[in-house]
C-alpha positions as semicolon CSV with decimal commas, in nm:
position;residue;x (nm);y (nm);z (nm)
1;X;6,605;29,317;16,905
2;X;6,607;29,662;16,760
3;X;6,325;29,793;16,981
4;X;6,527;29,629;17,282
5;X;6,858;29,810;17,198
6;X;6,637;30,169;17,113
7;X;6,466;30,150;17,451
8;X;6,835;30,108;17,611
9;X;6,940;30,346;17,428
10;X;6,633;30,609;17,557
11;X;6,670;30,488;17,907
12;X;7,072;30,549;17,920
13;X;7,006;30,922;17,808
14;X;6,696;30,970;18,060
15;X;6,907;30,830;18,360
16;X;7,186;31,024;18,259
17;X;6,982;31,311;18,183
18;X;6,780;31,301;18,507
19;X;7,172;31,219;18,698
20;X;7,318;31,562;18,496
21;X;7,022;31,787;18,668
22;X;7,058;31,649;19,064
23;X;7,480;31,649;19,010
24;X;7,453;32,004;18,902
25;X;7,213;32,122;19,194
26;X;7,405;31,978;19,436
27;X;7,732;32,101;19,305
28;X;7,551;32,468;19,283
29;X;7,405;32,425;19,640
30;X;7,766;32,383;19,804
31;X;7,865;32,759;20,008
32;X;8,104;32,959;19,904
33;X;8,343;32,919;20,166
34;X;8,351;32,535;20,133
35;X;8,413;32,570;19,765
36;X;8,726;32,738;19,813
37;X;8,829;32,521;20,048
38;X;8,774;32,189;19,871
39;X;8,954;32,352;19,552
40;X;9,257;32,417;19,809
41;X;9,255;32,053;19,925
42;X;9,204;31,896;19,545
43;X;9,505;32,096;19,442
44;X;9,746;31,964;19,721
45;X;9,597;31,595;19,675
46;X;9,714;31,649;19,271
47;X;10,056;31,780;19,326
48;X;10,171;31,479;19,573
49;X;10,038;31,294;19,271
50;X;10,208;31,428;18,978
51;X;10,617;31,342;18,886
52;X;10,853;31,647;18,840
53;X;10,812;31,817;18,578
54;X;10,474;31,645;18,448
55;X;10,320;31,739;18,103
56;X;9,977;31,826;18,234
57;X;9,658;31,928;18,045
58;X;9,388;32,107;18,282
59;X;9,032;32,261;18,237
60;X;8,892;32,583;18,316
61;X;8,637;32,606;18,604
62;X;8,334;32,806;18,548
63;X;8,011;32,827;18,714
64;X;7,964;32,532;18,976
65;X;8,256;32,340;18,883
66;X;8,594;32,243;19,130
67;X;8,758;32,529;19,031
68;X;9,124;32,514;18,963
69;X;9,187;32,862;18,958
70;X;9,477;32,754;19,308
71;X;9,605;32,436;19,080
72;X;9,690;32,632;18,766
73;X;9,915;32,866;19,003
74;X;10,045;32,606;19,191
75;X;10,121;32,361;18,882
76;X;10,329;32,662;18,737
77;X;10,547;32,752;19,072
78;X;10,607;32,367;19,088
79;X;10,768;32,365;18,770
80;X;10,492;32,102;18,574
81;X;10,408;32,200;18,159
82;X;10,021;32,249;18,143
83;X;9,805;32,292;17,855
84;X;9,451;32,396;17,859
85;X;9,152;32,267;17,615
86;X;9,048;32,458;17,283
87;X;8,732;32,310;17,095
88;X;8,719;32,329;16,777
89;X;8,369;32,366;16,505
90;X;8,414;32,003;16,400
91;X;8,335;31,888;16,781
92;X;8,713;31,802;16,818
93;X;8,962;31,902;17,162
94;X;9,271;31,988;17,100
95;X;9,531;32,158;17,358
96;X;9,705;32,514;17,405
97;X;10,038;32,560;17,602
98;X;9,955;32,777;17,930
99;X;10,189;33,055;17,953
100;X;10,213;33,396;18,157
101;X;10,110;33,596;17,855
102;X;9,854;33,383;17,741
103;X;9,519;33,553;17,648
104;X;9,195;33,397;17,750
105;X;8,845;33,463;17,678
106;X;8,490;33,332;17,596
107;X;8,453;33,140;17,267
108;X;8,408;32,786;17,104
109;X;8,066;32,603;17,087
110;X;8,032;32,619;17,425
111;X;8,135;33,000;17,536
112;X;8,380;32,847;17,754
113;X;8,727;33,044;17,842
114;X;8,985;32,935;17,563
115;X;9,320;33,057;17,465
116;X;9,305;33,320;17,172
117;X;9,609;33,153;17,011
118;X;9,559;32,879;16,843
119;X;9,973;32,779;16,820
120;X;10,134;32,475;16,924
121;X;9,783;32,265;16,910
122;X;9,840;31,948;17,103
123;X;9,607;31,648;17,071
124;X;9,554;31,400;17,434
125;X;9,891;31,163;17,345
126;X;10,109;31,512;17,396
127;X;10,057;31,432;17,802
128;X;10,104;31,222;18,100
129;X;9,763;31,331;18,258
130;X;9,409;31,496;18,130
131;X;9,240;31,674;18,401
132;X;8,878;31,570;18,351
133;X;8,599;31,746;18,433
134;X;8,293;31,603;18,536
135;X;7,919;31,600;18,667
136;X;7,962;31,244;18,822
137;X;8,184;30,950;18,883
138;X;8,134;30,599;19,046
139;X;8,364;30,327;19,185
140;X;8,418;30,215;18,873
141;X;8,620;30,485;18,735
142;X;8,300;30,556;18,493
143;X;8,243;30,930;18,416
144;X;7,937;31,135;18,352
145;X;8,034;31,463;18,123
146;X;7,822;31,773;18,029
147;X;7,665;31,586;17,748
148;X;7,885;31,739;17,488
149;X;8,134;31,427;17,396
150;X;8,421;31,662;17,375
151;X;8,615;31,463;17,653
152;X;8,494;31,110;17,517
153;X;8,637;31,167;17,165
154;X;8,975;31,349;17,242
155;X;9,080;31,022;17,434
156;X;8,966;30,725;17,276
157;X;9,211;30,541;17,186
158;X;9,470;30,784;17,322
159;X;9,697;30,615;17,509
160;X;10,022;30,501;17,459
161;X;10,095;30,233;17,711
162;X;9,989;30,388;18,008
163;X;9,943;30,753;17,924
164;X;9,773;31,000;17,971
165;X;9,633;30,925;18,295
166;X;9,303;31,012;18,312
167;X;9,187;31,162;18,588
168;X;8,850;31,319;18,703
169;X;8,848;31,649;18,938
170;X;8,552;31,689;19,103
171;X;8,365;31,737;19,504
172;X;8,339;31,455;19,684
173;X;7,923;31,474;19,668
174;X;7,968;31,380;19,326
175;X;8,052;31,028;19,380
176;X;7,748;30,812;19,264
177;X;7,663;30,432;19,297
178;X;7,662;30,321;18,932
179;X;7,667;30,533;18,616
180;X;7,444;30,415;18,297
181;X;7,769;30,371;18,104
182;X;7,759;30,367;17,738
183;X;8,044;30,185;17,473
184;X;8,189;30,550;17,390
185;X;8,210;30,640;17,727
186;X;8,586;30,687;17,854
187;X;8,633;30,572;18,202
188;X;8,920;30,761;18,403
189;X;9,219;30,584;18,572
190;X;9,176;30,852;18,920
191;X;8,922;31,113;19,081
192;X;9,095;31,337;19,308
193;X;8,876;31,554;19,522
194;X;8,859;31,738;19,867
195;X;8,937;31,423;20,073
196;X;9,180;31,225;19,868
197;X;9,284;31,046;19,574
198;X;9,092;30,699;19,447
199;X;9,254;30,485;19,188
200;X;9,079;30,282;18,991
201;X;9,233;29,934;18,835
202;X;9,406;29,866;18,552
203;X;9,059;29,628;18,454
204;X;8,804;29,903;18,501
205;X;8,936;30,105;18,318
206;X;9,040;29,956;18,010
């Protein structure tokens, strides 16, 4: 039984493994043009999505990902409260208030652009929706992260009835037919992209 649930174990990191590298070269291949495009369609998908007002946590594009560079501007002129992630060394997320004056730069584990401050730390419960990133989603509402577990941890066992919504921001392309999901994984309520919104139900997800 123990060699059964090791070789699971192996063959769930190799699949996702193998899934990480072909997401991430597709997501690179996609032209310039069309990238700005897509992150101009995601963003007006979101805001018919999101209540007045919404408390809102977001990420910070880099490199290949849907950038939402047009969402943070358009989340502030419509008014909505959003937060962006700060990792901290014990592998733990935690959120920063996203102001005018708020300084950014490269740090953390990852060398991702964080807040300098570290004020007014907010953990997941503080929202009504987390802004996943991802490398992959399926019709399931399961999610395929960087590898890191950042994403996993800050929202299990997170919600308070119904909130945060969890929802995935990604292209299109990066739709796949099943993901090796594992216990830990945290599957997302949404996945808004370039060409709409999908929900996923209430029993997927939970």
């Amino acid at each position: 039984m123990t060699a059964q649930v090791g070789d699971t174990l192996i063959s769930h990191a190799a699949r996702k493994a193998a899934l990480r590298r072909q997401l991430r070269q597709a997501r690179t291949a996609i032209p310039q043009a069309q990238r700005h495009a897509a992150a101009r369609r995601a963003t007006r998908v979101l805001l018919r999505e999101l209540p007045p007002r919404s408390r809102i946590a977001i990420y910070l594009s880099v490199r290949s990902e849907l950038s939402t560079t047009p969402l943070r501007a358009a989340l502030a002129r419509a008014g909505h409260r959003v937060s962006v992630p700060l990792t901290l060394r014990d592998w733990r997320l935690r959120f920063v208030p996203l102001e005018r004056k708020t300084v950014l730069c490269k740090r953390g584990p990852l060398q991702l652009p964080e807040p300098v401050s570290r004020r007014h730390l907010k953990t997941a419960r503080a929202f009504d929706v987390i802004l996943v990133p991802l490398l992959g989603f399926d019709a399931g509402g399961g999610r395929l992260g960087n590898g890191g577990g950042y994403y996993d941890r800050a929202l299990a066992g997170s919600r308070i009835g119904r909130k945060p919504r969890r929802i995935g921001y990604a292209y299109a392309l990066q739709e796949v037919g099943e993901l090796p999901i594992e216990a830990f994984d945290v599957r997302l309520d949404a996945v808004v992209t370039e060409r709409g919104l999908r929900r996923f139900s209430q029993r997927q997800t939970d």
